[in-house]
C-alpha positions in Angstrom: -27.1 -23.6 -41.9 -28.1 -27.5 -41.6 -27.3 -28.7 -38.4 -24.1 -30.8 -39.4 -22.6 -28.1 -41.3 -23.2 -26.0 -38.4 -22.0 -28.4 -36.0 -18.4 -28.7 -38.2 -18.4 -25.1 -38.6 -18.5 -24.4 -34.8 -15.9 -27.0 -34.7 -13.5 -25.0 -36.8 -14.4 -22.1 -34.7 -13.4 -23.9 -31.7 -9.9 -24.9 -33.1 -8.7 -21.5 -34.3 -9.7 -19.6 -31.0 -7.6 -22.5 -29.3 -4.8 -22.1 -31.5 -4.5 -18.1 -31.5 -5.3 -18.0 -27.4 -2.5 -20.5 -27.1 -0.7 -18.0 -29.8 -0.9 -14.9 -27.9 -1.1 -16.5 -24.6 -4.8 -15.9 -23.7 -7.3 -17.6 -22.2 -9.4 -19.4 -24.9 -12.4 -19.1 -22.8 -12.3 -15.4 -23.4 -12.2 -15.7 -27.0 -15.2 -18.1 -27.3 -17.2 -16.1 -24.9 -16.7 -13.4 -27.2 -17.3 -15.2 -30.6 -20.3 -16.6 -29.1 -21.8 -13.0 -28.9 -20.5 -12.7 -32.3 -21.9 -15.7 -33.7 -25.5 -15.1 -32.3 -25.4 -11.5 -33.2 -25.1 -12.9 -37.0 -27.8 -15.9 -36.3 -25.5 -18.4 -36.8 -26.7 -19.8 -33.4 -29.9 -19.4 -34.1 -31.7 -21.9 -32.1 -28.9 -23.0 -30.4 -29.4 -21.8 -26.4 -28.0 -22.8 -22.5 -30.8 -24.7 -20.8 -31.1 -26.4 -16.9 -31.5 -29.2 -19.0 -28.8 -29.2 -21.5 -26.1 -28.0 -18.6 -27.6 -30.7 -16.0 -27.8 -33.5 -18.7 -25.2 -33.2 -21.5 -22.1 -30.6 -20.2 -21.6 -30.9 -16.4 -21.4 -35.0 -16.1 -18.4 -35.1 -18.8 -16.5 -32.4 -17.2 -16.7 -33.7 -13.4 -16.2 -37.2 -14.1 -12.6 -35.9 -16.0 -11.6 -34.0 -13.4 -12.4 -36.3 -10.6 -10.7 -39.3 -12.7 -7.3 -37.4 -12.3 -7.4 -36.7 -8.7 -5.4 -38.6 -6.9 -7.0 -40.4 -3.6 -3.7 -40.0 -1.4 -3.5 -36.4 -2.2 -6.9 -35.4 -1.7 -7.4 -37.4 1.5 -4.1 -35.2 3.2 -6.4 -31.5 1.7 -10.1 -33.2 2.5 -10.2 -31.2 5.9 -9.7 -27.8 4.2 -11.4 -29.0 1.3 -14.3 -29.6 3.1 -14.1 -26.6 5.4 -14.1 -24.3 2.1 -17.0 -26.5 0.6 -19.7 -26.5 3.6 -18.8 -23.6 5.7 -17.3 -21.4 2.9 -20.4 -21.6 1.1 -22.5 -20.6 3.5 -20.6 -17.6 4.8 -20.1 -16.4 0.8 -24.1 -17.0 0.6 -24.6 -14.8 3.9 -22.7 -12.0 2.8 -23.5 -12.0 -0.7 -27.2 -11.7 0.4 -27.2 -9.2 3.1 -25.3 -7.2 0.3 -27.6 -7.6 -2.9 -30.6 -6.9 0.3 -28.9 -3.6 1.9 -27.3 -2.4 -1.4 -29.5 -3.5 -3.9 -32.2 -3.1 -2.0 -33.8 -6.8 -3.3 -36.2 -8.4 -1.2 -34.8 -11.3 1.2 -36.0 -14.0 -0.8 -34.7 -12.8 -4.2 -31.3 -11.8 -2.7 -30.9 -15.3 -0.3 -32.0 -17.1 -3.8 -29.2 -15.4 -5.8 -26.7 -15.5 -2.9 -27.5 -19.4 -2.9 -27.2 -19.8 -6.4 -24.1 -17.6 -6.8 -22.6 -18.8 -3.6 -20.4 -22.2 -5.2 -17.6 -21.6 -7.7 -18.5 -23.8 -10.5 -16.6 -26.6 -11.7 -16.6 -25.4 -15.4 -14.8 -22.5 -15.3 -12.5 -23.2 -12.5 -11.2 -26.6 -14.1 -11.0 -24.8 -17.6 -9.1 -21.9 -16.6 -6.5 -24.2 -14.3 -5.5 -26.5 -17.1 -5.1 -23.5 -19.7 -2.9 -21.9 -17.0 -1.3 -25.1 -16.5 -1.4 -24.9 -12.3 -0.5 -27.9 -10.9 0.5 -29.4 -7.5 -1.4 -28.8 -4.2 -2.9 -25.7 -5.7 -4.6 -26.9 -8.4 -6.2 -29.6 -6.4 -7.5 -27.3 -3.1 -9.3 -25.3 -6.3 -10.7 -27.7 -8.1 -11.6 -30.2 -6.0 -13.2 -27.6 -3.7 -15.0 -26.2 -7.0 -16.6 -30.0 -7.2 -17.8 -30.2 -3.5 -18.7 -27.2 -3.2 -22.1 -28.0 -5.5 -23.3 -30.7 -3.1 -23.5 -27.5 -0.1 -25.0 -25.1 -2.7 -27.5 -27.6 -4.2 -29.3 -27.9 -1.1 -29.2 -24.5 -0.1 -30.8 -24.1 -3.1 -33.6 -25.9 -3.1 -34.0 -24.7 0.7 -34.4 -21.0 0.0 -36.2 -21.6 -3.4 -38.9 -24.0 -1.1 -38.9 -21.2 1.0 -39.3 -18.2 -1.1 -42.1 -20.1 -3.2 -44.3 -21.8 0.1 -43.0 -19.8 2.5 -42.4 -22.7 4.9 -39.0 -25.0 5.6 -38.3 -27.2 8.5 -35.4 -27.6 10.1 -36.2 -31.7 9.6 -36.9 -31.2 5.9 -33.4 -29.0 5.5 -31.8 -32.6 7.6 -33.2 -35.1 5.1 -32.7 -33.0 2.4 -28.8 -32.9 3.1 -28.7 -36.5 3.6 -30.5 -37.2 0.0 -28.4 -35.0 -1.5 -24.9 -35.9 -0.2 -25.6 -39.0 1.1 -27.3 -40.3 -1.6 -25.7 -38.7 -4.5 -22.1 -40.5 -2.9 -23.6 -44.2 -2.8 -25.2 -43.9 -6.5 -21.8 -42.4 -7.4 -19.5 -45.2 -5.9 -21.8 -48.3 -6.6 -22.0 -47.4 -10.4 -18.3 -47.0 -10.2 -18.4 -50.5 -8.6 -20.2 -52.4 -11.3 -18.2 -50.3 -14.2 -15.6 -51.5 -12.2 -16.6 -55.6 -12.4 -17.7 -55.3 -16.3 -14.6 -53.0 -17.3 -12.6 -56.5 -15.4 -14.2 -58.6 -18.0 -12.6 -57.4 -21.1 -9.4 -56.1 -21.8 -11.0 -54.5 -25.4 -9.9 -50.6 -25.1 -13.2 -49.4 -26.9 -15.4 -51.3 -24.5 -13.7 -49.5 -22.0 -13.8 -46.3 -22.8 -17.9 -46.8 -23.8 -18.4 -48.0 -20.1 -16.6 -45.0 -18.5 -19.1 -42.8 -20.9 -21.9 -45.0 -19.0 -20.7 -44.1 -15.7 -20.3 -40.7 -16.1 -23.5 -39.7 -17.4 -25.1 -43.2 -16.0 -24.3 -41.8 -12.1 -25.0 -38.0 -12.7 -28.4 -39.2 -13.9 -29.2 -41.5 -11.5 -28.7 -39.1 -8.8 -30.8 -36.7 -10.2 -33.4 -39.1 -10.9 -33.3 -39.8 -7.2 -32.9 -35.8 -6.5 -29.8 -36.5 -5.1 -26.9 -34.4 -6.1 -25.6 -35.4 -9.5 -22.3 -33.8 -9.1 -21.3 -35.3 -5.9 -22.5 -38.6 -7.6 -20.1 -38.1 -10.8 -17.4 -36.9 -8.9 -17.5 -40.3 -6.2 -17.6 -42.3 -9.6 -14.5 -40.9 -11.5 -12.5 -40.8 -8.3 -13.2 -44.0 -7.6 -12.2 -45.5 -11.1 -9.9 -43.2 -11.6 -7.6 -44.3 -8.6 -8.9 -48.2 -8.5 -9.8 -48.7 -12.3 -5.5 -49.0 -12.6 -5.6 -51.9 -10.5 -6.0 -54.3 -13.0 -9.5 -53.6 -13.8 -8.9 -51.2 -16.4 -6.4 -52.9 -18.9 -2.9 -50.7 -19.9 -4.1 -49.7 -23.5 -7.6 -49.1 -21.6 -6.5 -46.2 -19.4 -4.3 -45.1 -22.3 -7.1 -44.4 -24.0 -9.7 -43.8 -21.6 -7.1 -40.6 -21.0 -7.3 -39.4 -24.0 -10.9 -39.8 -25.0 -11.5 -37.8 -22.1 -9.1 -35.1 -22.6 -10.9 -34.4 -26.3 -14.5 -34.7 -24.7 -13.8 -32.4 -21.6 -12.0 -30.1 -24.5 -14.7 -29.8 -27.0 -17.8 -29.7 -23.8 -15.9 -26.8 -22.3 -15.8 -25.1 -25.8 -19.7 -25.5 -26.4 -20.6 -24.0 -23.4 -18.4 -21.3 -23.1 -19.8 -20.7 -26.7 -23.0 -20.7 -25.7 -22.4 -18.3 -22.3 -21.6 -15.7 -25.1 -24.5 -16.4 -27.2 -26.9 -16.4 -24.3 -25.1 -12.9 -23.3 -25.9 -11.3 -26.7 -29.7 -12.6 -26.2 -29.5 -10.6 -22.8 -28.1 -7.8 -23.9 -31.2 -5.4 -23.1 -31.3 -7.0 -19.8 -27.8 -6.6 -18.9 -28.0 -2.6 -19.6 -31.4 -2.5 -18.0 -29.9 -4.3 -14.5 -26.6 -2.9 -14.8 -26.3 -1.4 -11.1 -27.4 -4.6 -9.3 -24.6 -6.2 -11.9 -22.2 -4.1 -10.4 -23.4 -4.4 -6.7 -23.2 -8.5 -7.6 -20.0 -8.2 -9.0 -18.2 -6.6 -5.9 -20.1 -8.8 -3.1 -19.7 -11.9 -4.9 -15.9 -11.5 -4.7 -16.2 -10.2 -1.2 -18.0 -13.0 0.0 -15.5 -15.6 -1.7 -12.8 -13.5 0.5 -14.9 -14.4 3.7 -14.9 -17.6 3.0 -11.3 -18.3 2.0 -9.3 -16.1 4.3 -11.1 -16.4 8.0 -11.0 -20.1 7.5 -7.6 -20.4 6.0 -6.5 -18.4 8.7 -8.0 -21.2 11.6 -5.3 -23.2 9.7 -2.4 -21.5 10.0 -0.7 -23.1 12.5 -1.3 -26.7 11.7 0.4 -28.9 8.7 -2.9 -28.0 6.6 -1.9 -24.6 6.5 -2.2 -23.0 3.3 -0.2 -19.7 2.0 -1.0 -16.5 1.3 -0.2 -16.9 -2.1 -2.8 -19.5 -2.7 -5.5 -17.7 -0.5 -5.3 -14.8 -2.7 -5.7 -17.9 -6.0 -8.7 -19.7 -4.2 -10.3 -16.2 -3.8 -9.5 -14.7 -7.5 -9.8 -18.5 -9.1 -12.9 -19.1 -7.9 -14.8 -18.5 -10.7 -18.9 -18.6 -11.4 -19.9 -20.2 -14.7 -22.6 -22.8 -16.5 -23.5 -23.8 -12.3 -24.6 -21.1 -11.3 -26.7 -20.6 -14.7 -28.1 -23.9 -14.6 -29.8 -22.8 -11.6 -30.9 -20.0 -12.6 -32.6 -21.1 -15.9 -34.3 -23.2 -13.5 -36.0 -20.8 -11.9 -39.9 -21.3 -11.8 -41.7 -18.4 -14.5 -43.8 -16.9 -11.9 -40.7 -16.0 -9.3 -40.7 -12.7 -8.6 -38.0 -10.7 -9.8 -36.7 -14.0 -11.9 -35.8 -11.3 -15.3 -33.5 -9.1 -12.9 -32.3 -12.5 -10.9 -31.0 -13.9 -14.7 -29.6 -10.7 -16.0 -27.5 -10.2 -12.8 -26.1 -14.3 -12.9 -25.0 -13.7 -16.4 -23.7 -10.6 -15.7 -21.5 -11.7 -12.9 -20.7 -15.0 -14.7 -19.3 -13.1 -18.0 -17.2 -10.7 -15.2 -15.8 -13.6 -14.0 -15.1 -15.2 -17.3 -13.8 -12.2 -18.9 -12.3 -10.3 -16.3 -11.0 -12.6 -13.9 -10.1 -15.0 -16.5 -8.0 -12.5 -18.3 -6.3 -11.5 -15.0 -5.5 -15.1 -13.5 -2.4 -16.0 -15.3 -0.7 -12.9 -14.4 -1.5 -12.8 -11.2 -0.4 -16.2 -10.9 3.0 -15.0 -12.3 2.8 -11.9 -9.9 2.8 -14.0 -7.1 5.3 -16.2 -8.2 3.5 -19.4 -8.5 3.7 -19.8 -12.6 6.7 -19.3 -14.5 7.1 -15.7 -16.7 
C-alpha cells in the first residue's frame, strides 16, 4: 500500500479498536498490540518498525510533555518526597534484584543481567499514562504513578549508560557516575525550564490560538531534543517544560481560547502517538517471534523478577512512610506495584544496544517479552483489580 493510504488505513484501524475496547470495556492497548502482530503477519507493516530513534525522537517527547502539562504543581510538590524516593531509590533496588535474579536463575553473565536489570528497572511513561487514563484513575493515585513513571527515567538513564560503559570498557569511576548524574538531571531540568521560559515570553505576545498551540509543539520536541543533543536526559527536560507551562502558561501568558485548544490538540496527538506505538510493539513482536520461543525460559525468569523487584521497591519504602502524612495505603501499594508497567522505554534502550554486545539477541527477545507480559497481561488485569480493591467503581 502507498504510504498515505497506509497511513489512513492504520488510522481506521486505530478508531475501531478504540471504539470496540471502549465497547466491551477492554483496554485498547491490548487490542492494538494484538492487531499489530496481525497486521505485520499480513505485510501490511511492511517496512514500518520501533527504532531508538523513532521512540527517542518522534513518540516519547509528545506523550511526556501531555502528561506533565496536566500535573498540577501544588499537588505534586505535597507527593515529590515519595515521588522521588520511588524514582531514585526504587529504581535501584528493582535494578539489584532484577539482576541478581536473571544472574543466579538465568544464569547470564553480570554484565548482560546488570544491563537488562538497568534497562528494565523504570516503569515507562507510555504504558503507565495510557493504561491510567483508559481506566480513568484519578486523584492522588494517578499522580504518585505517573509522575513517578516520568522521573523515574532520569535514575534509569544514567544507570544505563553506567553499566553499558562498563560492560563495553570495562572501567567506570565513581567521578564519571557524579558528572554523569549531574548532566543528566541537572542539565536535562535547566534546558527543560528555560525553553519553557522563552515559549513562555513568545506564547505572551499573541493571543492567536494556532500560534499557540504550534509553540507548545516546539517546546515539546524543541526541549526533548535539546537535552539529548547535550546528552542530558530528554525526558526530565520535557517533563520540566510541560509542567512548567502547564501550571504558569494559565497565567495570562497562554490566552483562554489558547489553553482551550492547546488541551485538546494535545489530547488527539497523545491519543493517536500512543496508538502507533502500541501498534508497532505488536508488529515488532511478530518479527521476534522465533526469538521469543527460542528465549522463552529467561522470558519467564524476567517476567517474575521484574515484578518482584517492582515490589522491593514499592513496599519497603512505602512502609518507611507509614507513619508520617505521606503515607500511602495498601491499596495503592499493591496499584504502583501491578501499574507499573514496562513499554516503548525500556525498548528504546534496548534497540540501542551496540551490534557487537554480547548476548544483545537474547537481551532483545527477553525486553519484548516482558514488555508484551506487561501490556497484555497486566494491562488486562489492572481495571479489575482496581475494582477489587475498591478504588474504581463496578
Amino acid at each position: 500500500m502507498h504510504t498515505i493510504e497506509r497511513i489512513a488505513f492504520l488510522l481506521l484501524v486505530v478508531c475501531l479498536i478504540a471504539m470496540i475496547g471502549r465497547r466491551l470495556r477492554l483496554p485498547y492497548t491490548v487490542g492494538l498490540v494484538a492487531s499489530g502482530a496481525l497486521l505485520s503477519a499480513t505485510g501490511m507493516l511492511t517496512g514500518v518498525a520501533l527504532t531508538q530513534e523513532l521512540i527517542f525522537s518522534a513518540f516519547l517527547p509528545p506523550l511526556i510533555f501531555e502528561a506533565a502539562f496536566y500535573i498540577p504543581w501544588k499537588e505534586l510538590r505535597a507527593d515529590l518526597k515519595p515521588i522521588l524516593l520511588l524514582a531514585t531509590v526504587g529504581v535501584l533496588l528493582a535494578m539489584g534484584l532484577t539482576a541478581v535474579g536473571m544472574h543466579f536463575l538465568a544464569g547470564w553473565p553480570w554484565q548482560t543481567a546488570l544491563i537488562f536489570g538497568t534497562l528494565i528497572a523504570a516503569t515507562d511513561p507510555v504504558s503507565v499514562i495510557a493504561t491510567f487514563k483508559e481506566a480513568g484513575v484519578h486523584g492522588r493515585l494517578r499522580l504518585l504513578v505517573e509522575s513517578e513513571s516520568l522521573f523515574n527515567d532520569g535514575t534509569a538513564a544514567v544507570l544505563f549508560g553506567v553499566v553499558l560503559a562498563w560492560a563495553t570498557s570495562g572501567q567506570v569511576s565513581a567521578t564519571h557516575m557524579g558528572l554523569d548524574l549531574l548532566r543528566e538531571v541537572g542539565g536535562g531540568c535547566a534546558i527543560g525550564l528555560l525553553v519553557a521560559l522563552a515559549v513562555l515570553w513568545i506564547a505572551g505576545q499573541t493571543d492567536d490560538h494556532l500560534v499557540e498551540i504550534a509553540l507548545t509543539v516546539v517546546a515539546a520536541y524543541g526541549s526533548f531534543l535539546a537535552a539529548q543533543y547535550f546528552h542530558c536526559s530528554g525526558v526530565l527536560a520535557t517533563l520540566c517544560c510541560g509542567l512548567l507551562l502547564g501550571n504558569y502558561g494559565s497565567l495570562g501568558a497562554l490566552s483562554d481560547a489558547g489553553r482551550e485548544a492547546v488541551g485538546s490538540f494535545w489530547e488527539f496527538a497523545a491519543f493517536l502517538v500512543n496508538s502507533v506505538v502500541f501498534l508497532l510493539i505488536g508488529a515488532q513482536e511478530h518479527g521476534l517471534i522465533g526469538q521469543l520461543q527460542r528465549f522463552g525460559l529467561p522470558i519467564l525468569i524476567a517476567i517474575l523478577v521484574v515484578i518482584l523487584g517492582r515490589g522491593v521497591a514499592v513496599y519497603p519504602l512505602c512502609a518507611l512512610l507509614r507513619r508520617s502524612v505521606l503515607a500511602i495505603s495498601v491499596a495503592h501499594q499493591h496499584i504502583l506495584v501491578w501499574g507499573g508497567l514496562r513499554g516503548a522505554l525500556a525498548l528504546a534502550l534496548v534497540l540501542g544496544l551496540p551490534a557487537s554486545l554480547p548476548h544483545r539477541q537474547e537481551l532483545l527477545a527477553t525486553t519484548f517479552g516482558v514488555v508484551v507480559f506487561s501490556v497484555v497481561v497486566q494491562g488486562l488485569t489492572f481495571t479489575p483489580l482496581l475494582k477489587r480493591l475498591g478504588l474504581l467503581e463496578a
